[in-house]
VOBA-1610 file (N, C-alpha, C; in pm, whole numbers, padded with zeros to 5 digits, always signed):
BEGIN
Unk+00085-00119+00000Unk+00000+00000+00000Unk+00088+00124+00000Unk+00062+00232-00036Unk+00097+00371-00081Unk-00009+00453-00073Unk+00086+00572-00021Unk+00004+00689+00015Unk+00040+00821-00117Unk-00009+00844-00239Unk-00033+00881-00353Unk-00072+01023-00343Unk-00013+01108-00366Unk+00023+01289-00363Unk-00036+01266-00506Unk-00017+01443-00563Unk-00025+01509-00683Unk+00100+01496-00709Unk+00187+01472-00613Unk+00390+01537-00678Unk+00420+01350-00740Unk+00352+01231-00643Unk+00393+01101-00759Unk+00279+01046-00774Unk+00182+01095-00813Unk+00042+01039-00883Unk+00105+00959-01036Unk+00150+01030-01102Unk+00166+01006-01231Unk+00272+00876-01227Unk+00406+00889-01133Unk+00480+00790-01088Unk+00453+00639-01074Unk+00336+00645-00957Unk+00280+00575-00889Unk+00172+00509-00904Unk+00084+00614-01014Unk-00050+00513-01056Unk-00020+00532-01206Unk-00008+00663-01279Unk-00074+00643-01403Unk+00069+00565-01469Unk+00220+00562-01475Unk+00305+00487-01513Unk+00323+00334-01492Unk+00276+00310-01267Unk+00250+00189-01243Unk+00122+00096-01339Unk+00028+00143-01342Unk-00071+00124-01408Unk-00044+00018-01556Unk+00057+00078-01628Unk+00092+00020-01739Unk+00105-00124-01706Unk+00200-00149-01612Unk+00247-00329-01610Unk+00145-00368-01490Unk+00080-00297-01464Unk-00015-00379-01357Unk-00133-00308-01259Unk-00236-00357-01278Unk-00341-00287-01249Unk-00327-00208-01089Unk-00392-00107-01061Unk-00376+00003-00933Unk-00524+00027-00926Unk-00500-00005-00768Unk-00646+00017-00722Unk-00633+00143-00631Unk-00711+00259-00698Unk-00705+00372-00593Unk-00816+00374-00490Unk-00787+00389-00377Unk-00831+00402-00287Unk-00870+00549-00232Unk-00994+00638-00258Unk-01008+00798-00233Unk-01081+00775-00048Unk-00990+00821+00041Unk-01028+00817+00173Unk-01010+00951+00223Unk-01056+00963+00378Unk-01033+01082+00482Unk-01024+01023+00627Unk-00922+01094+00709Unk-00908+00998+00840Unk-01061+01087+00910Unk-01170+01122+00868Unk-01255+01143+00968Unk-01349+01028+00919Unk-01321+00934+00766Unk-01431+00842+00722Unk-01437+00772+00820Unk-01541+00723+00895Unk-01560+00579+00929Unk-01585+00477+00814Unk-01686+00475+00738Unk-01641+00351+00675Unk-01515+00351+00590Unk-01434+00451+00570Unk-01280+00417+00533Unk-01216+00353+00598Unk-01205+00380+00736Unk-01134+00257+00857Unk-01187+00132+00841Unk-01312+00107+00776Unk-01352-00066+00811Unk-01301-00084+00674Unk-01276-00001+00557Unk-01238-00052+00426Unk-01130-00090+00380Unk-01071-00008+00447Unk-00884+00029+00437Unk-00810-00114+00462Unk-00836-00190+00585Unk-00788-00313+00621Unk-00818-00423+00544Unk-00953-00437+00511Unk-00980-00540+00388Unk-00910-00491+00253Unk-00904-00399+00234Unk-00804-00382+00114Unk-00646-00377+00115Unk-00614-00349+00236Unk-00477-00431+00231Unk-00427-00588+00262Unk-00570-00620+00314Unk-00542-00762+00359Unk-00546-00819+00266Unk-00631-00762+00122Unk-00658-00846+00030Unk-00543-00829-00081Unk-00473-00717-00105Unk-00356-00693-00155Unk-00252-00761-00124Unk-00212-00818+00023Unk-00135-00947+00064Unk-00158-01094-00032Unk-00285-01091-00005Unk-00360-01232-00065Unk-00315-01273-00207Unk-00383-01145-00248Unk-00326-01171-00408Unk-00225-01141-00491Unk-00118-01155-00371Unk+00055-01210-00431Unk+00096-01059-00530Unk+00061-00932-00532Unk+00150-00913-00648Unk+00048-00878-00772Unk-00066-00863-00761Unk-00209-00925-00883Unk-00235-00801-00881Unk-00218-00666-00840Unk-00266-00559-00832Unk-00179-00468-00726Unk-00210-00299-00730Unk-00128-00233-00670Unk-00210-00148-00597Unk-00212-00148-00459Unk-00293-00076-00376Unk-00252+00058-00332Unk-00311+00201-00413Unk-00247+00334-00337Unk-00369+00371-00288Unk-00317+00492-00157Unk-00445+00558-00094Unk-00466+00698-00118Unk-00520+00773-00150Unk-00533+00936-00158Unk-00626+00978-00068Unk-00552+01069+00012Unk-00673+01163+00158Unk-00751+01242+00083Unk-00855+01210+00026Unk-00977+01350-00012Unk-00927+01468+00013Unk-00912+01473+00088Unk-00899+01624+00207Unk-00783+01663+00148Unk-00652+01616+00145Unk-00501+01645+00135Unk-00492+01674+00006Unk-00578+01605-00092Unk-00561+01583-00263Unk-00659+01607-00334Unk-00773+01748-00307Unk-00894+01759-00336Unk-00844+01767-00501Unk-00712+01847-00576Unk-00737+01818-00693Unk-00767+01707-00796Unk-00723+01557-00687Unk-00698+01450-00736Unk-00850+01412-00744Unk-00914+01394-00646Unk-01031+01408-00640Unk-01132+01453-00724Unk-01089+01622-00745Unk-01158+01641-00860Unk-01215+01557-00976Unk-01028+01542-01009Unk-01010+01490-01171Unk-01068+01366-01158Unk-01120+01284-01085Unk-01185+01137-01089Unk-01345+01184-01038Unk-01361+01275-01022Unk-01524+01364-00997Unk-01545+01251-00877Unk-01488+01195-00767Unk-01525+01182-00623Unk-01640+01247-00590Unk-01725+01185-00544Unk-01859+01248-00457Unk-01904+01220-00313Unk-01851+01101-00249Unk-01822+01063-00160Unk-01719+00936-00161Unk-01693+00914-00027Unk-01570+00837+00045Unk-01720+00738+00142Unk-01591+00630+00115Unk-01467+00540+00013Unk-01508+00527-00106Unk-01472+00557-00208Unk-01462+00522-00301Unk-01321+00470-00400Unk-01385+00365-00480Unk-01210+00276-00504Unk-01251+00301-00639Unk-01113+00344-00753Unk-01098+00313-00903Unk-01009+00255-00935Unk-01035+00119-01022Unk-00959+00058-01074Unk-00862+00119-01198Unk-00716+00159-01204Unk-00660+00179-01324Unk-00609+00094-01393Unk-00637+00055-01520Unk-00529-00040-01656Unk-00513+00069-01769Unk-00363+00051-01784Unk-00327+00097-01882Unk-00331+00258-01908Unk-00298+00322-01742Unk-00339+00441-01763Unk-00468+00526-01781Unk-00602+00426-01762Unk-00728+00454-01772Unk-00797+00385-01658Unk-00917+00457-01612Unk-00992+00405-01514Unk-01087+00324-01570Unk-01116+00180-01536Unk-01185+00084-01603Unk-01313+00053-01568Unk-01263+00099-01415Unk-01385+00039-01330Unk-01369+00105-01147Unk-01493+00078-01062Unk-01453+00142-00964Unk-01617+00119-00846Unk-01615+00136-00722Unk-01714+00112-00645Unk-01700+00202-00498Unk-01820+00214-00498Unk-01796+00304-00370Unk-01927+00277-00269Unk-01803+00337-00088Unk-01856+00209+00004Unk-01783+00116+00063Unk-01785+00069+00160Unk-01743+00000+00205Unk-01782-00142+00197Unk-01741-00215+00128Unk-01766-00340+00074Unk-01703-00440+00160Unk-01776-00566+00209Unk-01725-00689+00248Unk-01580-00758+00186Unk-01525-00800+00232Unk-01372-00826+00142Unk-01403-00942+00010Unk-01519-01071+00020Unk-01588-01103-00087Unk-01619-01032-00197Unk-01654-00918-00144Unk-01732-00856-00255Unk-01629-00758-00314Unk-01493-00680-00267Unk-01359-00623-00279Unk-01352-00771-00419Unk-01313-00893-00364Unk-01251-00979-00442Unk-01349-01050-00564Unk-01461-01012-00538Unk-01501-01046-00677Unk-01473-00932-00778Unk-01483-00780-00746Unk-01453-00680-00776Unk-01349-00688-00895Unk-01209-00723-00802Unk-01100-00723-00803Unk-01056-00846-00928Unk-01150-00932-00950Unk-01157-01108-01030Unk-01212-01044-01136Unk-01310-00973-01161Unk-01325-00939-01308Unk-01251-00884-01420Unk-01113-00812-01309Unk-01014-00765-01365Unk-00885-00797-01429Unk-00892-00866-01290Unk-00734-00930-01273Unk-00690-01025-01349Unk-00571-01055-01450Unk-00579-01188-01453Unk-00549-01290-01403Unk-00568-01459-01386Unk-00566-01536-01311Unk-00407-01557-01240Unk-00394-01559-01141Unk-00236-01579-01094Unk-00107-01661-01221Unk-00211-01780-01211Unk-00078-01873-01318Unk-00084-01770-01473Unk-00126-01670-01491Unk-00060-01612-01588Unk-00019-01481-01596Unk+00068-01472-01454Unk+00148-01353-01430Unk+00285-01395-01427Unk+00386-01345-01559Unk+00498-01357-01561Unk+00593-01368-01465Unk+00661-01469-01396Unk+00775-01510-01356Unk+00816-01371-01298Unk+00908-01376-01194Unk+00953-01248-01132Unk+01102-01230-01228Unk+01154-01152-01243Unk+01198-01077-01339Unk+01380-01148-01303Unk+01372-01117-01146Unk+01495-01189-01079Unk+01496-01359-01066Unk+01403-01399-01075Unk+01422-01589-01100Unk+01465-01583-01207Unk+01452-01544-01325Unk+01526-01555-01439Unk+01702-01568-01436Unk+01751-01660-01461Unk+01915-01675-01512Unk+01965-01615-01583Unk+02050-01572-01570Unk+02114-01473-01696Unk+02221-01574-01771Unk+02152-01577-01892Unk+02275-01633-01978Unk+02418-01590-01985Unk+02462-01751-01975Unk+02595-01715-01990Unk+02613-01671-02085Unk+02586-01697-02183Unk+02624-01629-02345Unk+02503-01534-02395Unk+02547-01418-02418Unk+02448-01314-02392Unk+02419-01244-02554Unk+02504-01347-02646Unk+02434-01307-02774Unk+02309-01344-02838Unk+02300-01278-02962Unk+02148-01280-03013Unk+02080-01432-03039Unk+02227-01510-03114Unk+02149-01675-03134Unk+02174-01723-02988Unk+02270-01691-02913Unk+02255-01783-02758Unk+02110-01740-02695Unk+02068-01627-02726Unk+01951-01568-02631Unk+01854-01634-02684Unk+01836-01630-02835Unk+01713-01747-02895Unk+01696-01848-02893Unk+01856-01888-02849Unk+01798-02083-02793Unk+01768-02093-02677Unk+01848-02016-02584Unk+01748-01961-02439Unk+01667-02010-02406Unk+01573-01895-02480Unk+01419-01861-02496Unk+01359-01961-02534Unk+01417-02008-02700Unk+01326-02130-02728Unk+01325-02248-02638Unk+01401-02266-02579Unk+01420-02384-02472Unk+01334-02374-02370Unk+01315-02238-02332Unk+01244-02235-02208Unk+01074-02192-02258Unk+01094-02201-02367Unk+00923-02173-02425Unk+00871-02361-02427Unk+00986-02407-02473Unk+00948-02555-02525Unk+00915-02661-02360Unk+01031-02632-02286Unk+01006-02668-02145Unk+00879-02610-02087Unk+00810-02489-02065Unk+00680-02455-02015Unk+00630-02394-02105Unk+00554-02452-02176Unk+00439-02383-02330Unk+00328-02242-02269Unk+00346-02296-02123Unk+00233-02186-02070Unk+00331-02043-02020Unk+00485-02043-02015Unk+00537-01927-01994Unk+00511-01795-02028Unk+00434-01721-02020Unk+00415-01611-02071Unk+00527-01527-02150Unk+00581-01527-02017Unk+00703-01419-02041Unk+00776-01478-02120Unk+00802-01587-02119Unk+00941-01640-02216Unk+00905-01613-02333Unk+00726-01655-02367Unk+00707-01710-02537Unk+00712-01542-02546Unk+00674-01432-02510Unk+00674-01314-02492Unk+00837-01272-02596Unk+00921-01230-02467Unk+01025-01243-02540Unk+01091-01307-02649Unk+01053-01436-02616Unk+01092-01520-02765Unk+01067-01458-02895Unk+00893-01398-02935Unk+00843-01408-03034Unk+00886-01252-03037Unk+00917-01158-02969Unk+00996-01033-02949Unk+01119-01057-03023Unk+01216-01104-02977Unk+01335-01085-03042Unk+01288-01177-03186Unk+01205-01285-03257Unk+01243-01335-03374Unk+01203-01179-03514Unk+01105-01098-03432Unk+01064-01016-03522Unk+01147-00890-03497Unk+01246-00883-03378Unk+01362-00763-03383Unk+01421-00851-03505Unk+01470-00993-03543Unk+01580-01035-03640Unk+01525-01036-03786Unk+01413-01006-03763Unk+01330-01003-03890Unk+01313-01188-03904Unk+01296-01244-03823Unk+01267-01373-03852Unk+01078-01409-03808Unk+01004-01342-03941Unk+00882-01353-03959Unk+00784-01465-03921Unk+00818-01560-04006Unk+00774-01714-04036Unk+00803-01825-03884Unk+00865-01771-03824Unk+00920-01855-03701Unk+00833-01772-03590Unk+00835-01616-03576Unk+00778-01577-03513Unk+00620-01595-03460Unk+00584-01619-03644Unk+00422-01674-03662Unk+00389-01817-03574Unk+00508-01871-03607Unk+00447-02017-03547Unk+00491-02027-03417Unk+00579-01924-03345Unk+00564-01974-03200Unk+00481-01911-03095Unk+00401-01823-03218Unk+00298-01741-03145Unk+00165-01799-03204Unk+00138-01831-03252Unk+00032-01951-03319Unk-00066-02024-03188Unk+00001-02061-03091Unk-00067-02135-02976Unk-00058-02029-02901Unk-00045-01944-02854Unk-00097-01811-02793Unk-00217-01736-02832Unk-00251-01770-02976Unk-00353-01650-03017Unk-00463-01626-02952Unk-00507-01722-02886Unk-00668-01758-02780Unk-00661-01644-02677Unk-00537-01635-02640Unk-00454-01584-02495Unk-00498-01418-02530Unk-00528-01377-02676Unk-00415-01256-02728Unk-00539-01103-02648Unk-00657-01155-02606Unk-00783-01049-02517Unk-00725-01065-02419Unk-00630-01166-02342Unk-00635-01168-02193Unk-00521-01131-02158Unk-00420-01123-02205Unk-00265-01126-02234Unk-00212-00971-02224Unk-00203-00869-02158Unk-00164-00742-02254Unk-00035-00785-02340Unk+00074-00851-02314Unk+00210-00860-02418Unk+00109-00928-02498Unk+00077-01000-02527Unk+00006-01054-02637Unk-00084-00986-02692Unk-00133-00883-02628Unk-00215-00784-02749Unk-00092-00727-02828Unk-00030-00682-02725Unk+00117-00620-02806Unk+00203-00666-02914Unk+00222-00792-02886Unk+00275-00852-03011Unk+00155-00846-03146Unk+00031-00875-03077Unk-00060-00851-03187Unk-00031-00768-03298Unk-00102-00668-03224Unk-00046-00510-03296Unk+00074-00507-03379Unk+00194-00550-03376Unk+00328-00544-03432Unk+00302-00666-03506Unk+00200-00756-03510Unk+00242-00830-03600Unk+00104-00806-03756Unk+00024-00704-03678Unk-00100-00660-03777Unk+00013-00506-03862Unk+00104-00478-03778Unk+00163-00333-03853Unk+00234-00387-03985Unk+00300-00532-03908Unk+00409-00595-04038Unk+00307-00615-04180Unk+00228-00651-04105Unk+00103-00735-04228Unk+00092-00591-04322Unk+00025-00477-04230Unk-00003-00379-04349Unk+00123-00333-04408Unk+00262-00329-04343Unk+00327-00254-04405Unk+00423-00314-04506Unk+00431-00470-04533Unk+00421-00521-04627Unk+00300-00519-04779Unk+00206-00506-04772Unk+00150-00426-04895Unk+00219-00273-04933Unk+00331-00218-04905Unk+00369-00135-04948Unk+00542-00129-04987Unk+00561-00175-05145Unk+00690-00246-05216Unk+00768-00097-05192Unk+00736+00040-05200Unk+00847+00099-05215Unk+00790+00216-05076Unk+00860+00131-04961Unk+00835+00226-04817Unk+00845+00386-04827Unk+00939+00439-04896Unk+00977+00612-04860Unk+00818+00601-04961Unk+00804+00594-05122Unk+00688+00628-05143Unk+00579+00638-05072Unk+00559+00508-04977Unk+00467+00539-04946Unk+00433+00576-04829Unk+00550+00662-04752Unk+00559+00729-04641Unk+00520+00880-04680Unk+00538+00903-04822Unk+00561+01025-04875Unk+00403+01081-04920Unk+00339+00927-04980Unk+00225+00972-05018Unk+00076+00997-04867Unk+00157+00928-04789Unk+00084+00946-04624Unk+00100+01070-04586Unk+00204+01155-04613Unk+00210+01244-04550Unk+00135+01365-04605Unk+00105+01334-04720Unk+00085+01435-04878Unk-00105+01429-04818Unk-00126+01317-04808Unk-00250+01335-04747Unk-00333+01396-04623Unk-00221+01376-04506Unk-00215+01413-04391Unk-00221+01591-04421Unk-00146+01655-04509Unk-00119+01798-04522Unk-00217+01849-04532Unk-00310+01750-04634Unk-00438+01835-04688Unk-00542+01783-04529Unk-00545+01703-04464Unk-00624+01684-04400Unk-00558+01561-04265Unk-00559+01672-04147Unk-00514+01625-04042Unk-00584+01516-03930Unk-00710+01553-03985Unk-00780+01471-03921Unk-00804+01304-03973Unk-00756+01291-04079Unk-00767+01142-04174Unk-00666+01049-04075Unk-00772+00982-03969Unk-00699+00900-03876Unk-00687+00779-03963Unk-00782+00784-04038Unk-00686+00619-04113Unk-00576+00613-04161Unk-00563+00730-04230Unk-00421+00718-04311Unk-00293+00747-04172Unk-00355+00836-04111Unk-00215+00806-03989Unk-00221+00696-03892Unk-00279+00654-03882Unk-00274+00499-03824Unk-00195+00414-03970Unk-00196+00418-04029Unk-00181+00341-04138Unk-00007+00386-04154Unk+00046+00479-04117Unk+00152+00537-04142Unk+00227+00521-04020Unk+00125+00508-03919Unk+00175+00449-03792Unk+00226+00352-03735Unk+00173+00239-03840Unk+00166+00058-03834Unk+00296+00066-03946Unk+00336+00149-04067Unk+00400+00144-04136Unk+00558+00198-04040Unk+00543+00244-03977Unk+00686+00334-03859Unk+00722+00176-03793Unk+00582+00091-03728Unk+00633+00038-03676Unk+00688-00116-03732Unk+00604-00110-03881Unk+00709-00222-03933Unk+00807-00218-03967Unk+00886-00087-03963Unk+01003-00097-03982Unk+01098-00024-03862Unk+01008-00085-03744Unk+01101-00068-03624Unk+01168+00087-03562Unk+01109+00153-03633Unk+01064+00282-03600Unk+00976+00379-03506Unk+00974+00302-03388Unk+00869+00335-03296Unk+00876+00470-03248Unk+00966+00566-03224Unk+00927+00689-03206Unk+00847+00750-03299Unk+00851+00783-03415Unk+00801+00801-03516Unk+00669+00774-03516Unk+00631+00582-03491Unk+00512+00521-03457Unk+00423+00584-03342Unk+00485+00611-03253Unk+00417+00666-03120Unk+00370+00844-03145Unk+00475+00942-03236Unk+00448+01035-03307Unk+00299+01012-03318Unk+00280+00974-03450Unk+00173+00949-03518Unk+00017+00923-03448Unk+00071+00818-03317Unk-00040+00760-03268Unk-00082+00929-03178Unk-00016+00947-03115Unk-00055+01075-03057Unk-00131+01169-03106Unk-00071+01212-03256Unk-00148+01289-03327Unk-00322+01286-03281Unk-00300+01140-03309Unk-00462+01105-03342Unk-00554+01129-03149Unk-00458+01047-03091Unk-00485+01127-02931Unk-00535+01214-02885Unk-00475+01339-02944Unk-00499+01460-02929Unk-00596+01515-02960Unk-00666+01463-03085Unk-00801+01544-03167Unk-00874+01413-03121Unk-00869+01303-03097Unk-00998+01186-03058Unk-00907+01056-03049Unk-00948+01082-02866Unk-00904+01009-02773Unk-00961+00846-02803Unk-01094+00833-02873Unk-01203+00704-02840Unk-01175+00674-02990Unk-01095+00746-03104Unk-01152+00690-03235Unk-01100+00553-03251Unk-01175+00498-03305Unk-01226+00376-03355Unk-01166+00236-03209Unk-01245+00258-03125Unk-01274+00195-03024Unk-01136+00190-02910Unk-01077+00355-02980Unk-00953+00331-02856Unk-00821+00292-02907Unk-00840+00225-03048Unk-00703+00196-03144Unk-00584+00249-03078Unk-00567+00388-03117Unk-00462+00459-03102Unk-00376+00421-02978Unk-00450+00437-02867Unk-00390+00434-02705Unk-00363+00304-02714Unk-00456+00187-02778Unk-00407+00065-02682Unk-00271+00018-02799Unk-00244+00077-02946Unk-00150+00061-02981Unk-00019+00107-02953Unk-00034+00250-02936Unk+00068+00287-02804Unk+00109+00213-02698Unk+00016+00220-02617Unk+00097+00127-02520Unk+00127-00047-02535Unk+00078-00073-02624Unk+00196-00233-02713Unk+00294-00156-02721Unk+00336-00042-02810Unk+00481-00007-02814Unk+00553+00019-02742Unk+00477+00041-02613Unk+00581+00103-02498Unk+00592-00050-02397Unk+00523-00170-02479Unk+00522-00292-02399Unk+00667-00354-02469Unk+00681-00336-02602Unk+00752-00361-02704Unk+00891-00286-02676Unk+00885-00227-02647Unk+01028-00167-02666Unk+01082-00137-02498Unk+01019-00147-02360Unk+01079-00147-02269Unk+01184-00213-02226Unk+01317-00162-02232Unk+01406-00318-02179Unk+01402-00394-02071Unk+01448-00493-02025Unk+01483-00567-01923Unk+01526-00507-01788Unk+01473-00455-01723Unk+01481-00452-01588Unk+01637-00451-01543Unk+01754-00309-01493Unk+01871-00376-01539Unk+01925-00418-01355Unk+01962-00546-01312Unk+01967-00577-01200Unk+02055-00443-01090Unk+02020-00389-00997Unk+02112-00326-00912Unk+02126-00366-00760Unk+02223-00328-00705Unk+02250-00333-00565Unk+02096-00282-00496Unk+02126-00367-00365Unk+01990-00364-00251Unk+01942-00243-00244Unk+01857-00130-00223Unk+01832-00037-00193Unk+01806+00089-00289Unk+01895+00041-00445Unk+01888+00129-00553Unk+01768+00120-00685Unk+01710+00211-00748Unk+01593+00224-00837Unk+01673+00188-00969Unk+01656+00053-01001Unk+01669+00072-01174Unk+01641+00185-01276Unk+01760+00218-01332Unk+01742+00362-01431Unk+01596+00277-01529Unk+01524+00398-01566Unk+01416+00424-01670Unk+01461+00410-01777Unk+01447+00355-01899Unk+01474+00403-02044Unk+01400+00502-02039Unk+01494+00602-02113Unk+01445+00756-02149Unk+01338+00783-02230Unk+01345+00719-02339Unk+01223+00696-02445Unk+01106+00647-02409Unk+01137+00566-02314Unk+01019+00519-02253Unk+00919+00614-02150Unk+01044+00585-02082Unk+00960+00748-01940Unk+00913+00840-02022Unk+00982+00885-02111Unk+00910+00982-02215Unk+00783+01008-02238Unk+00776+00883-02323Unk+00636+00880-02389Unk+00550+00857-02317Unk+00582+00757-02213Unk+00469+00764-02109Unk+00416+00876-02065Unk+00455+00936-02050Unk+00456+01093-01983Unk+00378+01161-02072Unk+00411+01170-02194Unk+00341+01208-02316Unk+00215+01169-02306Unk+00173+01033-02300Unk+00055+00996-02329Unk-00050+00982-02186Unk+00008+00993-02038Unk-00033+01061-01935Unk-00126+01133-02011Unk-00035+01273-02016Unk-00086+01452-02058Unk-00207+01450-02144Unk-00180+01351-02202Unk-00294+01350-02325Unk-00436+01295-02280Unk-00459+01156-02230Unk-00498+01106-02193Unk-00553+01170-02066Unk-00511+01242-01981Unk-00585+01320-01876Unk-00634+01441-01891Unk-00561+01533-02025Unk-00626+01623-02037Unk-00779+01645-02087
//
């Protein structure tokens, strides 16, 4: 549990948010039913290992925060994914009724990726040692998330298409419940479109020629967007998606945002190990855009 300011709101929920759902908690130490709520929601945050992230905000201390989620009374809880509020209840609820809450969301324990530190670090830390790795440890547990994850990640960093297809093939069922697996989705629907196009600068050139006359033609910048990212171009890709952000947040059922954040699922590195007590550096590009698409997304 965490106690969630305006100074690391964005830190703490809307960045945490990305790799794992945050349950805000809007309280006041004069609530009574906040005191009977508060304990079932951390007791239940114990329970479920890691399955969700519990912060608290004082009404009182954080009325702007408040605002911006239009609070009307305490307790009230909002669920965040992905930088968006999904869902949310207010009241003091039985811890049953917290955990059914909490089950419509979540996904099931056995398919939350491996902790980041059980992982071995290869001894041999090149590109074909890392792919037999992977494939080894995809072939040993078929249900690994994370491994087939990475696996099917690096075959389409090598441009190895056809291999990628088939070791993601028995995942596809997974690909609604999965966020990396929506993610790979996405990168593997960008390759698809941006293969119908034999001479790339042309037809980067004729996207843009369209875009001039008319800024609002979200197809063609989505289309130019999926084209950035088949060729591994994701700033550019994330460019684009924003555009469309900015003038319509919801078009065509949300596209834009949830392709964004595949890219920012896609391109985050590995967690880099440090001494006891120290914060793994951020990729810059990453913190970035997140940040970017915060601003957007809340404004």
């Amino acid at each position: 549990m965490i106690d969630v300011t305006i100074a690391n709101f964005e830190e703490e929920v809307i960045t945490a948010s990305m790799t794992i759902p945050v349950l805000i908690d809007f309280w006041a130490p004069w609530c009574g039913p906040c005191k009977s709520l508060g304990p079932i929601l951390e007791k239940v945050e114990v329970a479920y290992g890691g399955r969700f992230k519990l912060v608290k905000i004082d009404s009182d201390q954080e009325q702007q925060l408040g605002a911006a989620f239009g609070i009307k009374s305490i307790p009230t809880c909002i669920l965040m994914v992905n930088g968006q509020p999904v869902d949310g209840f207010q009241g003091a609820l039985p811890e049953g009724k917290v955990k059914e809450f909490l089950d419509k969301h979540l996904p099931p324990a056995e398919e939350l990726p491996p902790p980041e530190e059980a992982k071995p670090e290869p001894e041999d830390t090149s590109p074909a040692a890392v792919l037999e790795k992977l494939k080894a440890a995809v072939a040993n547990d078929p249900s690994n998330d994370g491994a087939l994850f990475d696996y099917v990640r690096r075959l389409l960093q090598h441009g190895q298409l056809d291999h990628a297809k088939a070791a993601f093939a028995p995942a596809l069922p997974k690909v609604p419940l999965v966020r990396k697996f929506e993610a790979l989705q996405h990168w593997f629907n960008a390759i698809e479109s941006g293969a119908g196009h034999a001479d790339v600068a042309a037809a980067k050139a004729g996207f843009d020629a369209k875009l001039l006359t008319n800024k609002r033609d979200f197809e063609t910048r989505y289309a130019l967007a999926q084209l950035h990212m088949s060729q591994l171009q994701w700033v550019a890709a994330m460019d684009e998606l924003l555009e469309i952000l900015m003038r319509d947040k919801s078009w065509n059922e949300e596209l834009a945002r949830k392709t964004f954040v595949s890219i920012l699922e896609i391109i985050e590195p590995p967690k880099v190990k440090v001494a006891d007590g120290q914060i793994p550096p951020n990729d810059p590009v990453v913190a970035t855009y997140r940040r970017r698409l915060s601003s957007v997304v809340l404004s």
